[in-house]
C-alpha positions in Angstrom: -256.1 71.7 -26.4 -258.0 68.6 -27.1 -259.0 68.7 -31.1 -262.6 67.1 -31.7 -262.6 65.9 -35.0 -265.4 65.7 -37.7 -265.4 62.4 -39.8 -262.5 63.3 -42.7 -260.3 65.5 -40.4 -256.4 64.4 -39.2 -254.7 66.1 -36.4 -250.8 65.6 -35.2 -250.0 63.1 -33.1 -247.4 64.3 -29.9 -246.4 60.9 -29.1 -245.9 57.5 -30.7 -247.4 55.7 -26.9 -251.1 56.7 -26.7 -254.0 55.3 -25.2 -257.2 54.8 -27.3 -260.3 54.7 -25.6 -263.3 53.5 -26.7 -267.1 54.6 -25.0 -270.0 53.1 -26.9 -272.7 52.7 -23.8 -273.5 49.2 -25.0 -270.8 45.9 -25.3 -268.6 46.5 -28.9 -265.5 44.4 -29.8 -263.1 46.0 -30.3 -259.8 45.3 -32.2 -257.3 46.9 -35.0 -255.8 46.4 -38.3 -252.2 46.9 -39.3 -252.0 48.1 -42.9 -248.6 49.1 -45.4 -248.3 51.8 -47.1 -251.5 50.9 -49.8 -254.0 50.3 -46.3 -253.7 46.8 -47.1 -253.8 44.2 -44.3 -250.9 41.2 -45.5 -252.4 38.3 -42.9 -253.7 37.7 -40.1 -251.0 38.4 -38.0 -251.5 41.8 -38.5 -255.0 42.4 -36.7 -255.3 42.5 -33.3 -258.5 41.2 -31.6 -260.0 39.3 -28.9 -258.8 36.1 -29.6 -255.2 37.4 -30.2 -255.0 40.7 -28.1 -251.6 41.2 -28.2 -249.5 41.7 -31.6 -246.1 44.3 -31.8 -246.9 48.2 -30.7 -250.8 46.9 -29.9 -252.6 45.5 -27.1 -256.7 45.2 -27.2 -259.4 43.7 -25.0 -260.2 40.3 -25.0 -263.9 40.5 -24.3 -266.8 43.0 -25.8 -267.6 45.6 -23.3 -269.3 48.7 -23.4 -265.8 50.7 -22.5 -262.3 49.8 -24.2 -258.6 50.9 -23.3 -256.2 50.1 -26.1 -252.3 50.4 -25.9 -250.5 51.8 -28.5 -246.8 52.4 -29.2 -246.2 53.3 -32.5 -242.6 52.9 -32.3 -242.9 49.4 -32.0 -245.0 48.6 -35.1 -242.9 47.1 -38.1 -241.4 48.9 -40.5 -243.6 48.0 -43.0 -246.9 49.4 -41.2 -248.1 52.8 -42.1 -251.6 52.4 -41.5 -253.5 51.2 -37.6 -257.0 51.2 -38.1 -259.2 51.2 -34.9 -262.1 48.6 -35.9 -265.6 48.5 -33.5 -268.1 45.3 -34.7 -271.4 44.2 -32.8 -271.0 40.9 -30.7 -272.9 38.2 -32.3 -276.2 37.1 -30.6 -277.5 38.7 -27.0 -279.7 40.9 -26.2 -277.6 44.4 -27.6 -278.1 45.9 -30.6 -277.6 44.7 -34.2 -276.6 47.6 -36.1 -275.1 50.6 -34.8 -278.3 52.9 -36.1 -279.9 52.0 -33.1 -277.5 52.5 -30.5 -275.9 55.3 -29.2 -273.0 56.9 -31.4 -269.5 55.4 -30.0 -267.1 57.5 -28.7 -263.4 58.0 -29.1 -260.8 59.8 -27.7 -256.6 59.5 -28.1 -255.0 60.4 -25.6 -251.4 60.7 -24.8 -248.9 59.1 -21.8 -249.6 61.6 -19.4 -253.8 60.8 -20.0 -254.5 64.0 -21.8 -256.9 63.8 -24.6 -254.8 64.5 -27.8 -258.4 64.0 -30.4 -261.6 63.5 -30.3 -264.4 61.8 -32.5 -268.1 61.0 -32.2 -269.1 58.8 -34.5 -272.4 59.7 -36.0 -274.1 59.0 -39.3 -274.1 54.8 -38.7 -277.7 53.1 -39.5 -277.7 49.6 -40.6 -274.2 48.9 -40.2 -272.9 46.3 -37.8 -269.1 47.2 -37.9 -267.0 50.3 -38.5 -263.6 51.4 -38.7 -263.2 54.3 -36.1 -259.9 56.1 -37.1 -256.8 55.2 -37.8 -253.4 56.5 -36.9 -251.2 57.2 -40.0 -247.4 57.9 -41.2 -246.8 60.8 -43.6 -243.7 62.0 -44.1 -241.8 60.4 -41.0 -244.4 61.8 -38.8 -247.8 60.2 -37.0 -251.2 61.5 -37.2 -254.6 60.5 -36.4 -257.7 60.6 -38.8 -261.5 60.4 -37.8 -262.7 57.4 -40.4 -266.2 56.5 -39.3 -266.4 54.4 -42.3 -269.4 51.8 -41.1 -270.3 48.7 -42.9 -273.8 46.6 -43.9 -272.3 43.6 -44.2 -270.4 43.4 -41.0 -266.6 42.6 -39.8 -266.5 40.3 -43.4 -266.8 43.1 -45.4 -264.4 45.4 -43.4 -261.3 42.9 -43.0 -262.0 42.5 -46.9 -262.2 45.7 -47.9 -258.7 46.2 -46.2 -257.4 42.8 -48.2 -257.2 40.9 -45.1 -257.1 37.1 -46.8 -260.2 34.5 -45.6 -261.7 37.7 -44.6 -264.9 35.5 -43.5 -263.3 33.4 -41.7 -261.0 35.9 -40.2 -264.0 38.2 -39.0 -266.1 34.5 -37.4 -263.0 33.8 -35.6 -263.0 37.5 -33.5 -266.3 37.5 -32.9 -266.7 33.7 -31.5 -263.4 34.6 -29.4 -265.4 37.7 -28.3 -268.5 35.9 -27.4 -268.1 35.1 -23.7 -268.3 38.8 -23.2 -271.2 39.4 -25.2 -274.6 39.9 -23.3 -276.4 36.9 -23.7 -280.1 36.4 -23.9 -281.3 35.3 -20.4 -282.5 31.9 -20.8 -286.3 31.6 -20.9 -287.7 31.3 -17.2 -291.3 29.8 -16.3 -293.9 32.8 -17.5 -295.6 31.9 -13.9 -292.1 33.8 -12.2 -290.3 36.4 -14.6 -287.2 37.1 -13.8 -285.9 40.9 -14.6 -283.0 41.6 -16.0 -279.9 41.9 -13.9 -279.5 45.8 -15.0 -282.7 46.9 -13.8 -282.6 45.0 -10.5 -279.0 46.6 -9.6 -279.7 49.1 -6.9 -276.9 52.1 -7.1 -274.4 53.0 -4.0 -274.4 56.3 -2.5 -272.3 55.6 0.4 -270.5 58.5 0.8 -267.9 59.2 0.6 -267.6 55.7 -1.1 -268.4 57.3 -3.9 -265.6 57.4 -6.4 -265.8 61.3 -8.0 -265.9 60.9 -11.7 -263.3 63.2 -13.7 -264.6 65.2 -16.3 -262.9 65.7 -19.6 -264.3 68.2 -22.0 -265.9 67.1 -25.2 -267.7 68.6 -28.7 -270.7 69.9 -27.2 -270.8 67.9 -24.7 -270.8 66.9 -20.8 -267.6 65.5 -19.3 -267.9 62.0 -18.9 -267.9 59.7 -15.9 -265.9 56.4 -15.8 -268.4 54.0 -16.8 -269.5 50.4 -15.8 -268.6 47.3 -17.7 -271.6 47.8 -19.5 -275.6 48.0 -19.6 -276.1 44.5 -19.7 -273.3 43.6 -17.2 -274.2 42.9 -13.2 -272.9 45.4 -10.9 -272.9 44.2 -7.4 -276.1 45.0 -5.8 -276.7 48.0 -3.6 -277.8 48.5 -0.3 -281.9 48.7 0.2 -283.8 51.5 0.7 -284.0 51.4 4.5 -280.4 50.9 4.7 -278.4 53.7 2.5 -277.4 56.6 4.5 -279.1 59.9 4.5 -277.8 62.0 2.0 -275.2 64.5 3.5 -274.6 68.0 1.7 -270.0 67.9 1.0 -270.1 64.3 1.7 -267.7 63.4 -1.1 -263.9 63.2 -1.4 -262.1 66.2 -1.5 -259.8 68.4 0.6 -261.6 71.5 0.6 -265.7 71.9 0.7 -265.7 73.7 -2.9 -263.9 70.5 -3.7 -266.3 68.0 -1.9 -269.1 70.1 -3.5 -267.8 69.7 -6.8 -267.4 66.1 -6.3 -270.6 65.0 -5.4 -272.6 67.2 -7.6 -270.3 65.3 -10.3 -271.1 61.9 -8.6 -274.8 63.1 -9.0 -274.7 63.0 -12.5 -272.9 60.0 -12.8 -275.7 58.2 -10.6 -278.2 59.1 -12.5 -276.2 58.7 -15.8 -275.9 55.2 -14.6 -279.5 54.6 -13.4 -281.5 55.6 -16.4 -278.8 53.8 -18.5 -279.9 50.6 -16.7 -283.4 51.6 -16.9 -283.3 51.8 -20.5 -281.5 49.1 -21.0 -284.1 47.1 -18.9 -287.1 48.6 -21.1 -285.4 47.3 -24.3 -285.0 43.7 -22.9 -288.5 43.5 -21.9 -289.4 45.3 -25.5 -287.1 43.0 -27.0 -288.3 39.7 -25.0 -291.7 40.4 -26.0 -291.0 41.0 -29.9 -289.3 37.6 -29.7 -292.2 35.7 -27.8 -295.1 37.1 -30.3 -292.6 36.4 -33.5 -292.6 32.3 -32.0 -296.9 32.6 -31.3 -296.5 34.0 -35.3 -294.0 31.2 -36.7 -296.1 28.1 -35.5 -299.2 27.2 -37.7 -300.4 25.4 -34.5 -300.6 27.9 -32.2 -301.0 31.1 -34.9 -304.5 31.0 -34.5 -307.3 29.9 -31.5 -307.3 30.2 -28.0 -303.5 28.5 -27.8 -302.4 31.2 -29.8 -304.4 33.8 -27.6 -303.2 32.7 -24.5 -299.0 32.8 -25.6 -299.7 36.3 -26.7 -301.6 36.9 -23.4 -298.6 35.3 -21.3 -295.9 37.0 -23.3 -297.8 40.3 -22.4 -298.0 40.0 -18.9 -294.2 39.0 -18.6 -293.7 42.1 -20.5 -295.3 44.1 -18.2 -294.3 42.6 -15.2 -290.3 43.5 -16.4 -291.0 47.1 -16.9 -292.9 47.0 -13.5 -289.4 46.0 -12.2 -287.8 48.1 -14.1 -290.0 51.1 -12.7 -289.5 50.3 -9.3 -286.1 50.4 -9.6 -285.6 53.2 -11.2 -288.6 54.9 -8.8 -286.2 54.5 -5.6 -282.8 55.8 -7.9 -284.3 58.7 -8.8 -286.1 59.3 -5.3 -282.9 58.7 -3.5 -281.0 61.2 -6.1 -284.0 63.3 -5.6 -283.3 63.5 -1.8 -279.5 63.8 -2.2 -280.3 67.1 -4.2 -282.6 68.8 -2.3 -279.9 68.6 0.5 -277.1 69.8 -2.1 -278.5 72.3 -4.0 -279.1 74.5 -0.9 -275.6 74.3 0.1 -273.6 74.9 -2.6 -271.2 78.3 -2.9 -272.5 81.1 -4.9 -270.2 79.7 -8.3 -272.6 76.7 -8.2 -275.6 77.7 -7.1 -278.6 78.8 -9.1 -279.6 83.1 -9.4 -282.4 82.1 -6.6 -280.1 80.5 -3.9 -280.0 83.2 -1.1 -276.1 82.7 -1.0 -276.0 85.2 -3.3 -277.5 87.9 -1.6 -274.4 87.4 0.9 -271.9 87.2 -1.9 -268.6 89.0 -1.9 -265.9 88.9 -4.0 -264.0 85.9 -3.5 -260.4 85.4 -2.3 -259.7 82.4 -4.7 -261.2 81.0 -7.6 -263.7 78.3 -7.5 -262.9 75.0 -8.8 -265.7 75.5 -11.3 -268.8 77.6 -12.4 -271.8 76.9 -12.8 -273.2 77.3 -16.8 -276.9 76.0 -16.2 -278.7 72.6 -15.4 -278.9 69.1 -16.8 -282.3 66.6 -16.9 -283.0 63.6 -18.2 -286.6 62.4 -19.5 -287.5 60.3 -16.7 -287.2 62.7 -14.4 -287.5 66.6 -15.7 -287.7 67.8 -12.5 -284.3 66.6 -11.3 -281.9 68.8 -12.0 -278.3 68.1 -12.3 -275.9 71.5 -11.8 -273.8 72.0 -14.7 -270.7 73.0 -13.7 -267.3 73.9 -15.7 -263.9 73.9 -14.6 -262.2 77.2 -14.2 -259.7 78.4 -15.4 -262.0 77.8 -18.9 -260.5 75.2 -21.1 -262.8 76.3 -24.6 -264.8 79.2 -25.5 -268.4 79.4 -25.1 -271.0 80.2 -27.5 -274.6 81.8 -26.9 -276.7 80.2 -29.6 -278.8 83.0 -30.8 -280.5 80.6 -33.7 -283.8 79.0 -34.0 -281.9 75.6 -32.5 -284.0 72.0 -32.9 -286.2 72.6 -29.8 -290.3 73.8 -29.9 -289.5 76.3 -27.3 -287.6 77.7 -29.7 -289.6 77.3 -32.7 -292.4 78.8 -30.4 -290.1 82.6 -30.4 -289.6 84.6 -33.1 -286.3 86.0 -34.4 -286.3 89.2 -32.3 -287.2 87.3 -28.9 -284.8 84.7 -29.5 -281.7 87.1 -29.8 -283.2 89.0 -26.6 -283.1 86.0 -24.6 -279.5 84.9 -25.8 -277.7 88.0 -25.1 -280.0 87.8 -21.3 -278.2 84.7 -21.3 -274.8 85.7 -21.9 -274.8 88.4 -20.0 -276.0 86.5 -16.8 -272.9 83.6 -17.6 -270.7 86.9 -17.4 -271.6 87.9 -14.2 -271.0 84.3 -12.9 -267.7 84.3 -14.3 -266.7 87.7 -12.9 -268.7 86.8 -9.8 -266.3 83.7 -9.6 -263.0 85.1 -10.3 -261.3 87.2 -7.0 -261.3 91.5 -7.9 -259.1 92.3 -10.6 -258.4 88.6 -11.8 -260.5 89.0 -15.0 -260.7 91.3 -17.5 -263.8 91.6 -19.6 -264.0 93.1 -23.4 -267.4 93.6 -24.9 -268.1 94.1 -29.1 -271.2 95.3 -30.1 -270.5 96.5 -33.3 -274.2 97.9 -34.4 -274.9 98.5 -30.7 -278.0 96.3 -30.8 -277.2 94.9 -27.2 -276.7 98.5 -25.8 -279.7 97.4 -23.0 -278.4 94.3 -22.5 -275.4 95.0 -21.2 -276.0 97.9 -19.3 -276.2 96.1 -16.1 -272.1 95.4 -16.9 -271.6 99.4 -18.3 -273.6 100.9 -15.4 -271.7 99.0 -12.7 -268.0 99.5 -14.4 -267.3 95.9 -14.6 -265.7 96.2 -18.1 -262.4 97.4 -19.1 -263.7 99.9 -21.3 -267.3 100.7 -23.1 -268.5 98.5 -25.6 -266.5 98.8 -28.8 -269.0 99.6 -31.4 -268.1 99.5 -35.8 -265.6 97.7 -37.5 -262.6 100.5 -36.0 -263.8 99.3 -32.6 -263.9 96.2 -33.2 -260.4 95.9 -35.2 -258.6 97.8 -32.3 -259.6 95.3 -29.3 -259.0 92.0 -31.6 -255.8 94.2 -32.7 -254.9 94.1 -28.7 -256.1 90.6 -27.9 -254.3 89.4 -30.2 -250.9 91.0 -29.7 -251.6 89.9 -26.3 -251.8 86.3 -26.9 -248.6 86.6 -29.1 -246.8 88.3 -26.3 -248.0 85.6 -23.7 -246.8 83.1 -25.9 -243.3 84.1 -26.6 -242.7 84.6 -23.2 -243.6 80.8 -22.2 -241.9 79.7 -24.9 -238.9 81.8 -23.4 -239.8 81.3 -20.2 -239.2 84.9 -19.8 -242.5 85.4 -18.0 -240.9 88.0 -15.7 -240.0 90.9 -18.3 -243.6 91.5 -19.5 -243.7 95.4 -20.2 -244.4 97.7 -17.4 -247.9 97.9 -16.6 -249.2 94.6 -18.5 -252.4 93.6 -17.1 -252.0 90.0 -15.5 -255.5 89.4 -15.5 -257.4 86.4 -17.6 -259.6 88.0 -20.8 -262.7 87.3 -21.4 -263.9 88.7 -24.9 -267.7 88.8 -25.9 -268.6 88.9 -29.4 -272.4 90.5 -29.9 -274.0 90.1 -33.8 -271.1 88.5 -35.3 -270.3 88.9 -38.1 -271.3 92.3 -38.2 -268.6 94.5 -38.5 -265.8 91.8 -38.9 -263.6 91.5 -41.7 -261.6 88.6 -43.4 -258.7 89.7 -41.3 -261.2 90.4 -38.0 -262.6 87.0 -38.6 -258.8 85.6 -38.9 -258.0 87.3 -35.7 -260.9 85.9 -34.0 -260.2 81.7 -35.3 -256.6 82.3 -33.6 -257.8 83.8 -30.3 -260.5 81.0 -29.9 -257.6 78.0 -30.6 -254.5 79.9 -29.1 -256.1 82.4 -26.5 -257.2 80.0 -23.7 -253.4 78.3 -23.0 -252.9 81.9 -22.0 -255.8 83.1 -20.5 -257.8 84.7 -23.2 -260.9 83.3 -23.6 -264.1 83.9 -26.0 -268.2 84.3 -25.1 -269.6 84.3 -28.5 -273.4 85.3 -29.0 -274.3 84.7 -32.7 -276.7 82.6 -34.8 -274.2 80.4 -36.9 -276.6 80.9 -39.9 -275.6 84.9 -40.0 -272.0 83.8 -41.1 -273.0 81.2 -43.3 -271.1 83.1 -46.4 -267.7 82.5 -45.1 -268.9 78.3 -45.5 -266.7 75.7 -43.6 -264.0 78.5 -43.5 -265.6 79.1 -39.6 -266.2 75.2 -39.0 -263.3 75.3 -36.6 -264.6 78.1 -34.8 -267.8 76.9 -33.7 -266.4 72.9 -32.8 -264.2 74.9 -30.5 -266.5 76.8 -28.3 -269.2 75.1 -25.6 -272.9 75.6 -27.6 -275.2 76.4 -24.7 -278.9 77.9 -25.5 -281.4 80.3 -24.1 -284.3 78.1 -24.3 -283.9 74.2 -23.0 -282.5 72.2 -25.6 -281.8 68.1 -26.2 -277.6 69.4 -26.9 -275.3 68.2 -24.6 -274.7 64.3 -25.0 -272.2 62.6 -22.7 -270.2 59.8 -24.7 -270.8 57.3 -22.2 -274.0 56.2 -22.1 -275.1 58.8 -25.2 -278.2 60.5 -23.4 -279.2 63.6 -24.8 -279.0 65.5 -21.5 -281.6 69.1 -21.8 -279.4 71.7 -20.9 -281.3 74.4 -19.1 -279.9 77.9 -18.7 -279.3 79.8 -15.9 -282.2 82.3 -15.9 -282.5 85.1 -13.0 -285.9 85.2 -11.6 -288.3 87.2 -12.7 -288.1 91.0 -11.1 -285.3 90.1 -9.0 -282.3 92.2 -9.0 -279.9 89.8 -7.9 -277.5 90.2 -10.7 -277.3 94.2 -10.4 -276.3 93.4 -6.8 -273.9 91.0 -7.7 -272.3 93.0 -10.6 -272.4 95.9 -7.8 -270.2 94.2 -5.4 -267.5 93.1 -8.5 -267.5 96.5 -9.5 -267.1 98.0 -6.3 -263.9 95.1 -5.6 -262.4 95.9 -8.9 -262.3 99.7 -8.0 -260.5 98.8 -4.4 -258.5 96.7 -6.2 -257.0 99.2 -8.9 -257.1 102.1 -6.4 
């Protein structure tokens, strides 16, 4: 299970060869310090960086770019090093950004040989720094671990090189950063004002030849969406894409894959790469023009000659005009993105099987149980601000890699601040009770097994759709007896599960034990939990899902905030998702702020009592 850290917090390391990747959605260089046992750096031979990539146990990049793979073997460091710090500073010059406060936070993950992410860390909280120290990978003891750091600084790659001791610190931190400075973005050079040129990011068209496409692979991540593989960077030059007239129509399954749930998948993930990519460019386009025109009116402002009168006048006028001609460009570009994304999903959505589809697709008024699991589920919808009304499916792998949590709380949105306390809670067990029927919906009759607490029986009309239609394993457990005995079971479960993996004695389970995948959902927590209910619930959240028990949580984090960071873990483990549209979900690439929309059945419908219907009925053929 991938750990995502908070700035402070160390987790094991499985391996001494890792991979450290590095997603900042804008050009960083990126390098790292070897410290003894004090953090100290002895010389320069111990840092890494662009203009020496390559030093024992540690290979970086030798340009900036907006996406970094380092090599690690920390076998192969020297004796004397206890300490590699993973250092991000700002390229010098260019159009990017000066201090990370005004960029999007960089993301980190370390992963091991096999390319399974060990740790990850967001880093969040920078402002006016211009260099940071990521993490760093430790010794204690004879063994490795990793610690999120975060540690920005003001003064820039001088100050961090000589706050680890690194002698000549100055010079030391000039030298990486010229050596880095091919790969910075540079500042187009000024063209005649008569014939502005945009930049090369908002005149790059994107490909949707299918099945050209490359799928992107997601990886889970705190809160947030699986990322796609990104380009070199915002202010990089992709190859240009075909025009308008000459990109295919868009084809529903027309994406790699050896199945059609597969090709499905694939594309709708392509999707949101595409448009990941498009508004990224967009953006970054705006802030050049923004940026250009800051620059031009600063000059107009620093000459006494042309400061004032109709000299003056026309440079502003000129500097205005370019301005708006480059977010004209910028416009257009992303006009015929969006319309061609547009296009491709209103061909998709109408195909896609009932695990991906939204409550008002007809598919599901043919749906029946299925005879294998989908490749995923869909949890909602994803939109960006350029384009609300195109909506991106969010879809989850299957078998469930993290718990999911129903945030019954007020949240940072005005929908929700619109909705009192009472309606809020209403709409977030709707909510959770509509993802449960997706996931039974999803999972063949009998395959999963689902566990409801209510312990004050506030959600009693809630989930009656799921009591009337005998969907659950057993009524909802009501008090603090009910809800002892099923975390009492669960967890004995888990333990049982466990010992026979670890035995590999999966075949002398007791008579009778139910092979099914749990799904536990938690109503008004903490209500009726104990310290040693609570304890019981922590170790089914981070042990349960290697062996198929997984957690739906529906609970306003504020109604446990006696137990204090004690329950920290708990929530950076589950999937936040909301009743009410919400700003949440961030991908690590690019660092939009994708609105997460929840899947909401229409209004009078009774698709989900029909749906429900048809698992029940399944799960009854199935047992009898």
């Amino acid at each position: 299970m991938t750990a995502e850290l908070v700035r402070g917090q160390n987790h094991p390391l499985p391996d001494t060869r890792l991979e450290l990747r590095v997603a900042a959605g804008h050009p960083v260089v990126a390098g790292a310090t070897l410290g003894d046992d004090r953090g100290r750096v002895a010389g320069a031979e111990w840092i890494a960086h662009p203009g020496a990539p390559v030093r024992p146990g540690i290979e970086v990049a030798v340009t900036a770019a907006a996406e970094h793979r380092i090599a690690v073997d920390l076998a192969a460091l020297p004796d004397a090093v206890h300490r590699l710090s993973l250092l991000l500073a700002l390229p010098q010059g260019g159009s990017g950004p000066a201090r990370f406060g005004t960029a999007a936070a960089p993301f980190v993950t370390v992963a091991d040989p096999a390319g399974t992410a060990v740790a990850t860390y967001t880093i969040t909280g920078l402002d006016r720094e211009s260099a940071v120290v990521a993490l760093e990978l430790y010794r204690r003891q004879g063994a490795w671990k990793v610690r999120a750091v975060g540690q920005g600084y003001e003064g820039g790659l001088a100050d961090l090189l000589a706050d680890q001791g690194a002698p000549a610190a100055a010079d030391l931190a000039a030298a990486v950063l010229d050596a880095a400075a091919p790969a910075a973005a540079p500042v187009p050079p000024p063209v005649p004002e008569t014939a502005p040129a945009a930049p090369s990011s908002a005149t790059t068209a994107i490909s949707y030849a299918h099945p050209g496409r490359r799928p992107a692979a997601p990886a889970a991540g705190p809160g947030a969406v699986p990322p796609p593989e990104p380009p070199s960077g915002p202010s990089a030059a992709p190859p240009s894409g075909p025009s308008a007239e000459s990109r295919p129509a868009p084809v529903a399954g027309d994406a790699g894959g050896w199945s059609m749930d597969e090709r499905l998948y694939n594309q709708v993930w392509g999707m949101f790469e595409d448009l990941a990519r498009t508004v990224a460019a967009y953006r970054s386009a705006r802030d050049f023009a923004d940026h250009r025109l800051d620059r031009a009116i600063d000059q107009v402002l620093a000459d006494p000659g042309t400061r004032v009168g109709g000299a003056g006048d026309a440079a502003r006028a000129a500097a205005r005009a370019t301005h708006e001609e480059l977010m004209g460009r910028a416009q257009e570009v992303l006009d015929r993105d969006l319309a061609q994304l547009t296009a491709e999903s209103e061909v998709v959505e109408p195909a896609l099987p009932a695990a991906y589809a939204r409550w008002d697709n007809p598919v599901w008024h043919a749906y029946r149980a299925p005879e294998e699991p989908p490749m995923a589920v869909r949890l909602g919808d994803l939109h960006v601000p350029e384009r609300s009304a195109l909506r991106i499916p969010f879809l989850v792998r299957l078998p469930l890699e993290r718990g999911l949590w129903v945030d019954s709380g007020p949240g940072r949105t005005s929908a929700a601040g619109l909705l009192d306390e009472a309606e809020l809670r209403r709409l977030a067990l709707d909510s959770a009770v509509a993802h449960i029927a997706r996931l039974l919906a999803a999972h063949p009759a009998g395959t999963l097994t689902v566990h409801v607490l209510d312990p004050a029986g506030g959600g009693a009309a809630a989930f009656a759709p799921l009591v009337e239609t005998g969907v659950l394993a057993a009524p909802p457990a009501r008090g603090a007896a009910g809800v002892t005995d099923v975390l009492a079971q669960l967890t004995e479960r888990v333990d049982l599960l466990q010992m026979a993996v670890r035995g590999d004695a999966s075949e002398d389970l007791p008579p009778g034990f139910d092979p099914a995948r749990q799904l536990l959902v938690v109503h008004d927590f903490p209500h009726g939990f104990d310290d040693r209910a609570v304890t019981r619930l922590r170790y089914l959240a981070d042990e349960g899902p290697s062996v198929g028990v997984h957690l739906l949580m529906v609970a306003d984090r504020a109604d446990a905030a006696a137990y204090g960071p004690v329950l920290d873990p708990l929530w950076r483990s589950l999937l936040r998702l909301t009743p009410v549209p919400d700003d949440h979900l961030a991908d690590p690439w690019v660092g939009h702020a994708w609105t997460y929309e929840p899947p909401t059945v229409p209004p009078g419908s009774a698709v989900l009592w029909q749906v429900l219907g048809q698992v029940g009925e399944a799960r009854r053929r199935n047992s009898g």
